[in-house]
Residue, then its C-alpha position, 0 to 999 in steps of 0.5 A: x500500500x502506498x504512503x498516500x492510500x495509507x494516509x488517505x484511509x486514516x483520514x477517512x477514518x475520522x470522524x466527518x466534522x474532523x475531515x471538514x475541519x482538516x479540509x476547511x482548514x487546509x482551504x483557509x490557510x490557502x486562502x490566506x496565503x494567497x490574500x497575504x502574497x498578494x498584498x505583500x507581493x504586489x500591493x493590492x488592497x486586501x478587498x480585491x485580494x480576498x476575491x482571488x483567495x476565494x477562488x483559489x481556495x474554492x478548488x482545495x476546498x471542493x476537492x477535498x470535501x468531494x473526497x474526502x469529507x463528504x465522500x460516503x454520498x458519493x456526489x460528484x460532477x458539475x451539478x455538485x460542483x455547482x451547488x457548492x459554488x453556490x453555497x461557497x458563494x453565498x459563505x464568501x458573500x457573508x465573509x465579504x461583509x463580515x471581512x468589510x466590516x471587521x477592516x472598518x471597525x476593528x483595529x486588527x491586521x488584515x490577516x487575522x480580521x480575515x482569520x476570524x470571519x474564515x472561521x465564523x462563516x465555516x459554520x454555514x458552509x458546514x451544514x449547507x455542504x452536509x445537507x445540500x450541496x453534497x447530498x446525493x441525488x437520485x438518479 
């Protein structure tokens, strides 16, 4: 068996809200590292960065929610796709707001405003993943 099977089954062995953590995780560290090369790098505003961030990030995000969080359901192709665009988009449209405000009204950095409406938004994207967006159609 090889490393990354090996590795895959005991990810596959956790419990779900684990593997959406792990996933969300690994999609929001993407997403940070980009907004934050972006702005460092070449010097756009954080705002724009994050639309960027969001994009990147979604790939991670479905891909490992596609196999790994939601797996069991065994939803996939362009109409799961769709949905949890959808659902990402509606969570990136709370985490827009949320980010907006957090930059207005708070005296934090950038980076960690954007951290903490990452992890407040996750909530949503949870259930509307479980139980929409992943959810098995019948065929």
């Amino acid at each position: 068996m090889s490393v990354g099977r090996a590795v895959l089954q005991r990810l596959q062995a956790l419990p779900q809200g684990l593997q959406f953590v792990l996933v969300g995780g690994s999609a929001a560290a993407t997403h940070l590292a980009v907004v934050g090369l972006l702005v460092a790098l070449w010097g756009l505003p954080p705002l724009g960065a994050n639309v960027l961030g969001f994009l990147v990030a979604f790939i991670v995000s479905y891909n490992g929610h596609a196999w790994l969080t939601f797996a069991v359901a065994q939803a996939r192709g362009w109409g799961t796709v769709a949905r949890f665009f959808a659902v990402a988009c509606l969570s990136f449209v709370a985490n827009e707001l949320l980010y907006a405000a957090a930059l207005h009204w708070l005296d934090w950095h950038y980076f960690w405003s954007l951290a903490a409406v990452l992890v407040l938004v996750a909530i949503g994207t949870f259930v509307l993943s479980k139980f929409w967006a992943f959810k098995a159609c019948a065929a």
